[in-house]
C-alpha positions in Angstrom: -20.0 31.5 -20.4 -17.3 34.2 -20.4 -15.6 36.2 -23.1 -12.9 34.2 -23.5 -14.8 31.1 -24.1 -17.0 33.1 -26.4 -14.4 34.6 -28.6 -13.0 30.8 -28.7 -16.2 29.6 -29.7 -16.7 32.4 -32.4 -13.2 32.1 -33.8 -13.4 28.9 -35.5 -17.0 29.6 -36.6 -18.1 30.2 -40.6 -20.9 32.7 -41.3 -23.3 33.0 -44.2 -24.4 36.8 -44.4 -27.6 36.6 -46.6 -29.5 40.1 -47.6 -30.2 42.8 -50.3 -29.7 45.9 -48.0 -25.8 47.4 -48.4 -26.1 49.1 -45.3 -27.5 46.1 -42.8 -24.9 43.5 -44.6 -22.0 46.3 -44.0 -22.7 46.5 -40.1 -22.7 42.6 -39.7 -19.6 42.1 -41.9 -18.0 44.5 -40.0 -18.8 43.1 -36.9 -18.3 39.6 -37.2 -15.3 39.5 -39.9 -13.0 40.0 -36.6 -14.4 37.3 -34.5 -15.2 34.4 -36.6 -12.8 32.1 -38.8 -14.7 33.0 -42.4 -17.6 34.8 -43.7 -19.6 34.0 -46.9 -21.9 36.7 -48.4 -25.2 36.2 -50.7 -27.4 39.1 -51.7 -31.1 37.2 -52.7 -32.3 33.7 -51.4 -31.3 31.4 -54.8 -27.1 32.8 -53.9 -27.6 32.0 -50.2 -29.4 28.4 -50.8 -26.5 27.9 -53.6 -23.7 29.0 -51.2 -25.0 27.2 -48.1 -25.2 23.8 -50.3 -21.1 24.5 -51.5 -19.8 26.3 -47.9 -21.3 24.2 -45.2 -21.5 27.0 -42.8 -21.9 27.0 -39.1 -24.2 29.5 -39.2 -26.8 31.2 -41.8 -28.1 35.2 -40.7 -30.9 36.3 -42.9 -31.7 40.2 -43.4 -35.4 41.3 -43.4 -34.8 44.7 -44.4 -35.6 45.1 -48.1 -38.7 43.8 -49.8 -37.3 42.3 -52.8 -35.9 39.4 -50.2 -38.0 37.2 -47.7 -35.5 35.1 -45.1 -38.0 32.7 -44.6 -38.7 31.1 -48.0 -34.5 30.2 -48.0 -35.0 29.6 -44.7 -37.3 27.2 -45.0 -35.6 25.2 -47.7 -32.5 24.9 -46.4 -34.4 23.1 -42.8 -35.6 20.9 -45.7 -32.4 20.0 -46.3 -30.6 20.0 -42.7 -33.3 20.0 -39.5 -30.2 20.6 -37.3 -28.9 23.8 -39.6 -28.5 27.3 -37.2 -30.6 30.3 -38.8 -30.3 33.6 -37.4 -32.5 36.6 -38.8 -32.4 40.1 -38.3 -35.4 42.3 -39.0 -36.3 45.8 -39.0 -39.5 44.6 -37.2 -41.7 42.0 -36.3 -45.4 42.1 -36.5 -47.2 39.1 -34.8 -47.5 37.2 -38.5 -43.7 37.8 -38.5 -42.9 36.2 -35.4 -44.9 33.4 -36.0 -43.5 32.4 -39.2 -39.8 32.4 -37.1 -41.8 30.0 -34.5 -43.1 28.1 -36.7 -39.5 27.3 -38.9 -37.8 27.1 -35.5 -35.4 29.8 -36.6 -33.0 29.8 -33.5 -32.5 33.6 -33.2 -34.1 36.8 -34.0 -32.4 40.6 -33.5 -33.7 43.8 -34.7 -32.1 46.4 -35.9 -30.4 48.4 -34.8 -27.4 45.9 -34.6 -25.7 46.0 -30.9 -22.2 44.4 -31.0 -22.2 42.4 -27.9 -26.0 41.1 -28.4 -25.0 39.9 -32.0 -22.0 38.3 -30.8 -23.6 36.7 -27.4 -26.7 35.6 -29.3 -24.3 33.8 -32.3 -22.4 32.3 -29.4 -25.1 30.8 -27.5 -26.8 29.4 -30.7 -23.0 27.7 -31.8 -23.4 26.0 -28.1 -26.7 25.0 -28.7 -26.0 23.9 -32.2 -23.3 21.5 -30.7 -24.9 20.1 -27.6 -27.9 19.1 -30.4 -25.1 17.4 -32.5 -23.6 15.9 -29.5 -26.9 14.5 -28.0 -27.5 13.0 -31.9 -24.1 11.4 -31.8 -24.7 10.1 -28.5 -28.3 8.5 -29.6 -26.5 7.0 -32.8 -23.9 5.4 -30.7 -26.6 4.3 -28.3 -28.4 2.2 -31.0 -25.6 0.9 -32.8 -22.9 0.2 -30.5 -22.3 -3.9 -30.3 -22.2 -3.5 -26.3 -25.6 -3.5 -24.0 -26.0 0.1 -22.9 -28.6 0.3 -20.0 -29.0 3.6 -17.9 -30.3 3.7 -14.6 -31.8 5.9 -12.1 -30.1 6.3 -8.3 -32.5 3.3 -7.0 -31.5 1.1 -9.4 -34.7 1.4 -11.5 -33.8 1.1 -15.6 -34.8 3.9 -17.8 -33.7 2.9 -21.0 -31.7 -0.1 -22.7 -30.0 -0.4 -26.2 -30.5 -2.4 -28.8 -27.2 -4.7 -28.1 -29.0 -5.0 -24.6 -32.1 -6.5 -25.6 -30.2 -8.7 -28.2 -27.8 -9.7 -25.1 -30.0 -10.4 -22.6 -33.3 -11.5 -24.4 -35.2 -8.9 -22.4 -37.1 -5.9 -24.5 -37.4 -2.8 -23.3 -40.4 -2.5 -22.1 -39.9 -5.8 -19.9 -37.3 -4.1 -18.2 -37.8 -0.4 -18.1 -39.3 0.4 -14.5 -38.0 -2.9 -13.2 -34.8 -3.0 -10.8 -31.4 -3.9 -12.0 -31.9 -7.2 -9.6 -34.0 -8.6 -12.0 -30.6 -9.6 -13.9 -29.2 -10.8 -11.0 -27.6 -14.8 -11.0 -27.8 -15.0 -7.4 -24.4 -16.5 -7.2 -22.7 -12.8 -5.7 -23.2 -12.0 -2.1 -24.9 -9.0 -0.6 -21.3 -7.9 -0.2 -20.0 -7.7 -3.4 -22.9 -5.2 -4.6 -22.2 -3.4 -1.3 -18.6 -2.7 -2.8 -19.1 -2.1 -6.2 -22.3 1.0 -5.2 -19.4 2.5 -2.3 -17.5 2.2 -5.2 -19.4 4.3 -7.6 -20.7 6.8 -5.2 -17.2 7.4 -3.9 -15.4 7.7 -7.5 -18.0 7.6 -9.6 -17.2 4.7 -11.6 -16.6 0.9 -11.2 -15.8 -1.7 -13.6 -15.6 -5.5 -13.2 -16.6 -9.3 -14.2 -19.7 -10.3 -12.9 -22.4 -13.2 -13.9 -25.6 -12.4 -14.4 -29.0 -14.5 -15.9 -30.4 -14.1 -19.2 -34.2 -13.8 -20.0 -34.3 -18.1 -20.9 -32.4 -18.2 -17.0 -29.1 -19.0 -18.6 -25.9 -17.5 -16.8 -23.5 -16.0 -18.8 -20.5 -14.0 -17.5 -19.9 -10.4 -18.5 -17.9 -7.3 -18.3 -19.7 -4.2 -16.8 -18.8 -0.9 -16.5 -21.0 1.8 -14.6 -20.3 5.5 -14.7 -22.1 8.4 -12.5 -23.6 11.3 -14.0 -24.1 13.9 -11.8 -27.5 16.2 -11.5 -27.5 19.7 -10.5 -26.2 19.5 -7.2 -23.0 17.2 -7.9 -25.1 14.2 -6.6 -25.0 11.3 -8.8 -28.8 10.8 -10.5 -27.8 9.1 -13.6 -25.8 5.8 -14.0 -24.8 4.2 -17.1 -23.7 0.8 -17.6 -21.7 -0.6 -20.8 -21.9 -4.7 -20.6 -20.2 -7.2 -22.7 -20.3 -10.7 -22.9 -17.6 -12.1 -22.1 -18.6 -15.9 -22.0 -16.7 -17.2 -25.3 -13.6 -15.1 -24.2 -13.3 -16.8 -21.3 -14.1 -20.2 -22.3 -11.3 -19.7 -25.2 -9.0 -18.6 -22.1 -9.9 -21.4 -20.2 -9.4 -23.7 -23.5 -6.0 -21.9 -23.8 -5.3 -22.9 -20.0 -6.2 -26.1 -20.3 -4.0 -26.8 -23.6 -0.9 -24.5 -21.9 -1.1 -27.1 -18.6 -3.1 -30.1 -19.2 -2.7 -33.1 -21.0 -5.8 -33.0 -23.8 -5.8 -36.9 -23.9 -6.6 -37.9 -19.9 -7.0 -34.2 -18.9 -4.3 -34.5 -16.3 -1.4 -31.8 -15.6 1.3 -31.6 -18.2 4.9 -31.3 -17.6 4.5 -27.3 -17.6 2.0 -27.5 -14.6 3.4 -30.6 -12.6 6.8 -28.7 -12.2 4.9 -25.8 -10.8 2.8 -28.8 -8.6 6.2 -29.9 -7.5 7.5 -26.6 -6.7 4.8 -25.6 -4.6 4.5 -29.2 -2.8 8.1 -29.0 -1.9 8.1 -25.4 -0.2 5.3 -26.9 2.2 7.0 -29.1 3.3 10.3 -27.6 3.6 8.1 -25.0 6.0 6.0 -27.6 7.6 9.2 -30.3 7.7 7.1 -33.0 6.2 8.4 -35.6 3.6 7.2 -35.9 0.0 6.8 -38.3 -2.3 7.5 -38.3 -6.0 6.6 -41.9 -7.8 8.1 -42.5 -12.0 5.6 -44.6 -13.4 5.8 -46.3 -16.3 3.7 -48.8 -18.1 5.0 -52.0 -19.1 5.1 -53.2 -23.0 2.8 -50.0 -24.4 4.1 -50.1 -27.6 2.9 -53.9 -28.4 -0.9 -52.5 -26.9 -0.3 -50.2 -30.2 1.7 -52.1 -32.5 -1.2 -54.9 -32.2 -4.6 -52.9 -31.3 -3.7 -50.4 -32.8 -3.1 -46.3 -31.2 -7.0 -45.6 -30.1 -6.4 -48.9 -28.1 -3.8 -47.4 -26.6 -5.0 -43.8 -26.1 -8.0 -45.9 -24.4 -5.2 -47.5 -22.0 -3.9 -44.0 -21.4 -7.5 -42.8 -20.0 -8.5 -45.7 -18.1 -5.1 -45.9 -16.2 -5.1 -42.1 -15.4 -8.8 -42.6 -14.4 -7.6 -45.8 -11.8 -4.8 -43.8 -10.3 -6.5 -40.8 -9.2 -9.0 -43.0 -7.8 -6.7 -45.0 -5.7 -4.9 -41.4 -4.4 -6.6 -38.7 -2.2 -7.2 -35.3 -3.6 -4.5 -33.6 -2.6 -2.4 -36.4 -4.4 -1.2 -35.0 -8.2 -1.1 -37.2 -11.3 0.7 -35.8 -13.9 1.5 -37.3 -17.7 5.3 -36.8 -18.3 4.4 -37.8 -22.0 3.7 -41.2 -23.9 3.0 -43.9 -21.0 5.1 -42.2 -18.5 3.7 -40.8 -15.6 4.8 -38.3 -12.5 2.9 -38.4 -9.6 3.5 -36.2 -6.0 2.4 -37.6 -2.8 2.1 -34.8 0.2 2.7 -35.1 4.1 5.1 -37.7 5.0 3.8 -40.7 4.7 5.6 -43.3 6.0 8.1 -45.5 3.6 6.5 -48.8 4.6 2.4 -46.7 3.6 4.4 -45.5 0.6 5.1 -49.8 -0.1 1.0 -49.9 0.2 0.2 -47.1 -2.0 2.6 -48.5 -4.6 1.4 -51.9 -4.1 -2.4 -50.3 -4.5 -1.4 -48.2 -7.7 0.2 -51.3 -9.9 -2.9 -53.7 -8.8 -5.5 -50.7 -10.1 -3.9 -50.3 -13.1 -3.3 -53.9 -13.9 -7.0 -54.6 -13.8 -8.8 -55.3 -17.0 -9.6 -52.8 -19.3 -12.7 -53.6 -21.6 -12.6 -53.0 -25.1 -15.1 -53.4 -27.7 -15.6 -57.1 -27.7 -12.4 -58.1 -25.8 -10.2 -56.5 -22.8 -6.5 -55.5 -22.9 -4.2 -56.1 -20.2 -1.6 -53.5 -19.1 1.1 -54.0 -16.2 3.3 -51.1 -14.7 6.4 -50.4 -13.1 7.1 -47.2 -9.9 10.7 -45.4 -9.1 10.1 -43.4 -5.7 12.2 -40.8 -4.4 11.4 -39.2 -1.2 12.1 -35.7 -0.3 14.5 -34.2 1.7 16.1 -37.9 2.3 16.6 -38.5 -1.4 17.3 -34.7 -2.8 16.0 -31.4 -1.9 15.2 -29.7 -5.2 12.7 -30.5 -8.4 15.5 -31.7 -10.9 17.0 -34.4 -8.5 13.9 -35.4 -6.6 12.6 -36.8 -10.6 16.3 -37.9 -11.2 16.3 -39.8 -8.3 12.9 -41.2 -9.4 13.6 -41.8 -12.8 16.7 -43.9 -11.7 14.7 -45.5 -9.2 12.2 -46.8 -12.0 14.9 -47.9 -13.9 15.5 -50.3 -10.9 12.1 -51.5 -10.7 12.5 -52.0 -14.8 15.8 -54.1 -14.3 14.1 -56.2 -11.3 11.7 -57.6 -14.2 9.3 -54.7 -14.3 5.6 -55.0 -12.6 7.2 -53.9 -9.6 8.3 -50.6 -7.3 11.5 -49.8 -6.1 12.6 -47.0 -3.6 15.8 -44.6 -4.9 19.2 -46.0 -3.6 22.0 -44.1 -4.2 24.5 -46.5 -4.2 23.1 -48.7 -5.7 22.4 -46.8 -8.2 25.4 -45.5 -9.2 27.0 -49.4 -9.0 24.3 -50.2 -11.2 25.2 -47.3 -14.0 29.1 -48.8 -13.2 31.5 -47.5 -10.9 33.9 -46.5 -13.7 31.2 -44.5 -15.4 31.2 -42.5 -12.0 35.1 -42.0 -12.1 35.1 -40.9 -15.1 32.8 -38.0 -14.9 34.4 -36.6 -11.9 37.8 -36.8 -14.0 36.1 -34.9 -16.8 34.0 -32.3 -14.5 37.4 -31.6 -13.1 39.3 -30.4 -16.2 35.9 -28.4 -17.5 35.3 -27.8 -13.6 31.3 -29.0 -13.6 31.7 -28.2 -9.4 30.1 -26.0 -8.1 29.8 -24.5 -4.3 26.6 -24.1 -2.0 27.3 -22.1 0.9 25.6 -22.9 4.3 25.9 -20.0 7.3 26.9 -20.0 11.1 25.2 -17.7 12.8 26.2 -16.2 16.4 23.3 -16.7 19.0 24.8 -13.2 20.8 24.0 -11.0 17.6 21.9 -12.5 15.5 24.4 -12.2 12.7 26.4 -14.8 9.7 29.4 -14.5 11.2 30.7 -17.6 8.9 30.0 -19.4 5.8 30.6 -23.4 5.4 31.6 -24.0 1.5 30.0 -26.9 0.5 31.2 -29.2 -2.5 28.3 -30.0 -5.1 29.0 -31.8 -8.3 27.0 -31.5 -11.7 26.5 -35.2 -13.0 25.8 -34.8 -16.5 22.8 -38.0 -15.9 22.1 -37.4 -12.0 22.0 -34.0 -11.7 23.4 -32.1 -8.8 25.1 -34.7 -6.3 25.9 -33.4 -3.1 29.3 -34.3 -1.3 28.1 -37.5 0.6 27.5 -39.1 -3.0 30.8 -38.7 -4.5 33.6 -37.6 -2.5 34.3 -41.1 -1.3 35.2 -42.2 -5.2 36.9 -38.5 -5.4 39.2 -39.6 -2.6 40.0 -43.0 -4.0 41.1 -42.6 -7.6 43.4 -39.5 -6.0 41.7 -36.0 -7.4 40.8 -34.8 -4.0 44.1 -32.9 -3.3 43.7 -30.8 -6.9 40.1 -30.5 -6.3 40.4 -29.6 -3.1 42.9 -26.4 -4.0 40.1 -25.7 -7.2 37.6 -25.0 -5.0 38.9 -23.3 -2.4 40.0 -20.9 -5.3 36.3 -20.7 -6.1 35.3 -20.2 -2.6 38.1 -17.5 -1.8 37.2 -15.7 -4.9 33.8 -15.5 -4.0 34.5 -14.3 -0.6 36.2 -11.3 -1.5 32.3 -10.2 -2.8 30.8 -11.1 0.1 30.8 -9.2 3.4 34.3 -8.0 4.6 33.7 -9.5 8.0 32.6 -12.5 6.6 34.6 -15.9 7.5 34.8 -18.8 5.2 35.2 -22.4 6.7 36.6 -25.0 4.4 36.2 -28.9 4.9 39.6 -30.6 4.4 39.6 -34.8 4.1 42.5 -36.8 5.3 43.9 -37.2 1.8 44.2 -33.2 1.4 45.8 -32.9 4.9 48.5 -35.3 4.3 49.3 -34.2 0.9 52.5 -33.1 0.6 53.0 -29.6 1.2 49.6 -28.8 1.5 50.3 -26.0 3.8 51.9 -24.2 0.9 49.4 -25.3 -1.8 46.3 -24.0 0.1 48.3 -20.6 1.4 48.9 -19.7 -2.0 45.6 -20.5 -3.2 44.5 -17.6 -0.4 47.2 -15.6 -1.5 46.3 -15.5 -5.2 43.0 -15.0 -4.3 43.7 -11.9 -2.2 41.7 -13.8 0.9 43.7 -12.8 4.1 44.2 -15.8 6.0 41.9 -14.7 9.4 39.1 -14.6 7.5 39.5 -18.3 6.7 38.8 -21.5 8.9 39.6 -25.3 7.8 37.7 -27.8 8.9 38.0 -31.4 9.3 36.9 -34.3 11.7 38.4 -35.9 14.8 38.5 -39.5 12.4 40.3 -37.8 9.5 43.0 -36.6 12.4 43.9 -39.8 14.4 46.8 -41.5 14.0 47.5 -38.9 11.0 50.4 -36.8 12.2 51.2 -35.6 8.9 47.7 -34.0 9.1 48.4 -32.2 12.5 51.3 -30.9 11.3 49.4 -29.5 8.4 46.9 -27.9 11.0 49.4 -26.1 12.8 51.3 -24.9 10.1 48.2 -23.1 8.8 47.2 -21.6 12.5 50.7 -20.3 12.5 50.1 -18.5 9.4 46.6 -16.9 10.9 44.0 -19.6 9.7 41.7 -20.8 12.1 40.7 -24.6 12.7 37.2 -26.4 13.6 36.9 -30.2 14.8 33.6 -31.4 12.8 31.5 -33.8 14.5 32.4 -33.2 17.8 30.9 -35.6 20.2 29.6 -38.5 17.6 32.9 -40.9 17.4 35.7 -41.6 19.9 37.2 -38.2 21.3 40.9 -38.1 22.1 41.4 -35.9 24.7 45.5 -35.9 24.2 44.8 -35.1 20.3 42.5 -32.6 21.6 45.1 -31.0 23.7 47.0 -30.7 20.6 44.6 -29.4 17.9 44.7 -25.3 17.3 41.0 -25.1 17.7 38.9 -21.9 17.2 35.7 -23.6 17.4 33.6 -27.2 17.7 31.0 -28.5 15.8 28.0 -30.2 18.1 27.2 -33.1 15.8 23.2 -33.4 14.1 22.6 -36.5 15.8 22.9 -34.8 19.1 21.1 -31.2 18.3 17.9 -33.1 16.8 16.7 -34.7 19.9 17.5 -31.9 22.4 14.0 -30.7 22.4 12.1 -34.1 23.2 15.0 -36.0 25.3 16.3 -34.5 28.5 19.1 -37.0 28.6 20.5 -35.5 25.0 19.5 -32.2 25.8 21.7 -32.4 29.3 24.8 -34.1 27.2 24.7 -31.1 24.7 24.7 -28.2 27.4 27.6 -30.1 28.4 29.4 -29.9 24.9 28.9 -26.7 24.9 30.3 -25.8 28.5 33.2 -28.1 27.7 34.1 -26.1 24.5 34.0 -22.9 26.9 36.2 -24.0 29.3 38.5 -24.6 26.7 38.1 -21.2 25.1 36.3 -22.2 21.5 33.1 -21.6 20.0 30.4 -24.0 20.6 28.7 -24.7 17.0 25.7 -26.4 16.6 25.3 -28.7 13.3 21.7 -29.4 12.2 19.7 -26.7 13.6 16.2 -27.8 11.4 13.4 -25.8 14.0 13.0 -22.6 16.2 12.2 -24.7 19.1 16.0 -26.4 18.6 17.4 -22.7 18.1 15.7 -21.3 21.3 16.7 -24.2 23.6 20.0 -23.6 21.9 20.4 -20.3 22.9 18.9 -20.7 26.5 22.0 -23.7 26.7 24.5 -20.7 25.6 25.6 -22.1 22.5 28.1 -19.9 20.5 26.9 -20.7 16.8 24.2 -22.4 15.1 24.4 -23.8 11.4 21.2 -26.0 9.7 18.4 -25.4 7.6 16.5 -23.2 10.0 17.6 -20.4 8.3 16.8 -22.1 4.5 18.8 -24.6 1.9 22.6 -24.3 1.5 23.0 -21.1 -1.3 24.5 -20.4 -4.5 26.9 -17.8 -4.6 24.5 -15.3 -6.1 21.4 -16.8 -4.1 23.6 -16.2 -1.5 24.6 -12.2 -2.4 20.7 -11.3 -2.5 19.9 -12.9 0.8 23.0 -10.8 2.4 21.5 -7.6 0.1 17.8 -8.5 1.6 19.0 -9.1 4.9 21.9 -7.8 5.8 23.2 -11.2 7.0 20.7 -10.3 10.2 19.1 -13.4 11.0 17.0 -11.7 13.8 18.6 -13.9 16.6 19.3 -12.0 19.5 20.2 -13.3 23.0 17.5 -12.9 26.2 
């Protein structure tokens, strides 16, 4: 060790300077009083023994100079008292009885006189180190028997050489069962050569590793555990030492698991709460969204469950709760969830498009299980049920209207006499709830504006960009949910709001724009009504204006239908090309196509309808009548847009036709305005669509 680590060492040490002769005690206060931290002084045995037992000090140096003291009978009674306690003595000489009696007492150092500096100091150093590695080693032994974990240490071929108490009391194994035997006599046999592979590259590359693993008690129980191994290296930095620290963590992780299991599961029939269905539902609807398959999501309910209770009693009916959770995962496959919503309601998800009239068998199969018998005690009890199915994406595309749309479908089946299942039907349903309760809401989400917008891009086939955004309407029923445009704009347009709603959301839209990219366009559906308003052309223009939305950045769009015979609409379209706005014919293709109102129209761009872009890549016929959409809309100098684009095998054949534009749900769900913002931050508004 060097000089500096010495005189650190030495620094915060405390001396006891025992002897009778002036001269001896002078030299070694003199040397030491500069080095050390404090220095106690005694001049016979009785002071030294008496100021050892009050001081505590590191270190004890004994004279053997004088007659009238002997070191070793202080010595000797203070090693009674402390085994561990560092005794120095200095002598004048040492005859072989001398010497022996040093042995003998283990006194840890011995110097004659006369004193040298730098042996006194090296010699008090190296018995300080000593002293602590002894205390260290003591600590390490007391922690090794009393510590709660296992403690096992192992040689580098895996043989044990020692194990702790906690081990033994862990494990049911004693130490001598184990000592000499391989750590593989723990093993649970359920990891793979691999996994010890990993973990011993592990430790041999950095020395440590730490992880769960299972492993078998004496009695052959498995129990699970935390071990953690750490390398001690032997003289030539190679690791010949490892020592593991294991805890049990068995009861840990069945209270986690207990934890999980109340957090997501219902404790009654031990199906998936609310919290975990939603997840379920989630999960089930982003497969197939990416696979394009068609999901089911059945409300069930069971009929008259209160007078089960009100005359059997509740563990009646908690009995009626099992058994019927029991039957319906029985008569569904595995990949099938059934979920309790809460008292007798159920929510189940059916996966991969089956077909509606399988999903009229699987109902069918589901109310005959459940309205089985159900024997109890000495009688059976009788329960019926009633199923509202939605279907996904034909019903509603997201969690909160795919169950809305199955709750209102249930209430169906409920008002059809219950016992019975009925598919979601949107107008129906919303006759059924009343027309005027429909009217009404859109009134009120008018004046505290419960719209909302989705937008929905158009990308170019040539760069691979969103050159355009389509604004689409969305409403916020405070019972349905989210409605999309198709289920309320036809009672918007009859009791007369479309014109004012119309002007409200373009406001929304063109305010939005301005955060969106500069280049951006925005395309706007008009209706008939909103076209034929009177002075529409000046409503909408200032609606741009006040939002600060030049007007070549926006496009109006309406169809061929909402056009004929409507010259009041015309003229609204050409007043707005004159003032820079640019105009789309929706549907292009699907109705009757006026070539003289064509001639007439200010058109930037055509919209290939979804009925025709679906088929093009399994019928020729359809895929021939498209490319001829799209020349047509060349040779009259417009884009050629492509409505419905769903798969990359429709955008590729798209692009090989030379379509302009493509818009559909290849490229994801319509977005909210900040759903939409992080896309265009993510992506740039690249869609990675480039031309061959």
């Amino acid at each position: 060790m060097s000089i500096q680590s010495n005189s650190s060492l030495l620094s915060q040490a405390r001396v006891l300077v025992v002897g009778s002769d002036p001269g001896v005690c002078s030299d070694l206060i003199r040397i030491l009083t500069p080095q050390i931290a404090e220095l106690i002084q005694a001049t016979d045995g009785e002071t030294g023994l008496e100021r050892w037992s009050k001081f505590s000090p590191d270190v004890v140096i004994a004279t053997q100079v004088l007659p009238d003291f002997d070191p070793f009978g202080m010595s000797e009674k203070i090693r009674a008292l402390d085994p561990d306690a560092l005794i120095m003595i200095v002598s004048a000489a040492a005859s072989n009885d001398f010497l022996h009696r040093v042995i003998e007492l283990g006194i840890d150092a011995h110097l004659l006189l006369p004193l040298d500096c730098s042996q006194l100091l090296d010699m008090l150093a190296r018995c300080l180190r000593d002293r602590q590695r002894v205390l260290d080693l003591k600590m390490a032994s007391m922690v090794f028997e009393v510590v709660n974990e296992g403690i096992l240490i192992t040689d580098d071929q895996a043989r044990i050489l020692a194990v702790n108490p906690a081990f033994s009391l862990l494990t049911g194994y004693r130490p001598d069962e184990v000592v000499g035997q391989r750590t593989s006599l723990l093993s649970s046999g359920l990891h793979p050569p691999e996994f010890y592979r990993t973990m011993w590259e592990t430790l041999l590359t950095h020395g440590r590793w730490s992880g769960e693993i299972t492993n078998r008690r004496k009695d052959g129980v498995l129990y699970d555990q935390w071990l953690s191994i750490a390398a001690v290296d032997g003289e030539i930095g190679v690791p010949q030492r490892f020592v593991g620290l294991v805890s049990d963590i068995t009861e840990r992780k069945r209270e986690e698991e207990r934890m999980r299991r109340l957090a997501h599961f219902d404790s009654l029939t031990g199906l998936p709460n609310r919290v975990l269905f939603l997840d379920r539902l989630q999960r089930s609807i982003a497969r197939a969204r990416r696979y394009r398959h068609k999901l089911a999501v059945l409300y069930l309910d069971l009929d008259h469950f209160k007078l089960i209770n009100d005359n059997w009693g509740h563990a009646a009916g908690d009995e009626v709760l099992r058994v019927s959770s029991s039957r319906m995962l029985q008569a569904l496959r595995m990949s099938d969830t059934v979920s309790r919503r809460g008292g007798d309601e159920f929510v189940l998800i059916l996966e991969q498009g089956d077909a509606p009239e399988r999903m009229d068998i699987i109902c069918q199969k589901l109310l005959d299980e459940i309205s089985k018998e159900i024997p109890y005690g000495n009688t059976t009890l009788k329960i019926d049920a009633s199923i509202g199915v939605a279907i996904y994406p034909d019903d509603a595309e997201d969690t909160d209207e795919l169950l809305v749309a199955a709750d209102l479908a249930l209430y169906e089946a409920k008002a059809a006499g219950k016992g019975c299942f009925r598919f979601f039907h949107p107008w129906e349903t919303l006759r059924s709830h009343g027309r005027r309760d429909m009217e009404r809401a859109l009134r009120e989400g008018l004046t505290d504006w419960r719209y909302t917008l989705r937008y929905l891009p158009e990308v170019s086939l040539k760069t691979g960009r969103a050159e355009y955004v389509e604004a689409l309407l969305r409403f916020q029923h405070p019972e349905f949910g989210l409605l999309d445009a198709g289920r309320f704009l036809e009672i918007a347009e009859e009791i007369g709001i479309m014109p004012e709603l119309g002007r409200k959301a373009l406001a929304q839209a063109a305010g939005e724009l301005n955060n969106m990219n500069g280049d951006l366009g925005l395309v706007i559906d008009l209706s008939a009504k909103q076209l034929s308003a009177p002075d529409a052309v000046g409503h909408l223009l200032a609606t741009l204006a006040a939002a600060g939305v030049p007007t070549r950045r926006i496009t109006f769009e309406c169809s061929e239908a909402a056009l004929t015979g409507n010259e009041r609409a015309v003229k609204t379209l050409l007043g707005l090309a004159d003032s820079g706005c640019k105009f789309s014919l929706d549907d292009f293709g699907a109705g009757y196509c006026s070539f003289s109102l064509l001639s007439q129209l200010p058109m930037s761009s055509i919209k290939i309808d979804r009925s025709f872009t679906c088929e093009i890549t399994v019928n020729p016929q359809m895929r021939e009548l498209v490319a001829a959409l799209v020349a047509f809309a060349q040779r009259l100098g417009v884009r050629a847009v492509a409505e419905g684009v769903e798969t990359p095998e429709q955008l590729e054949m798209l692009r090989q036709i030379g379509c302009d534009a493509v818009q559909g749900y290849v490229f994801g769900r319509p977005l909210s305005f900040d759903e939409w913002r992080v896309c265009a931050l993510a992506i740039d508004g690249d869609f990675g669509i480039v031309s061959g």
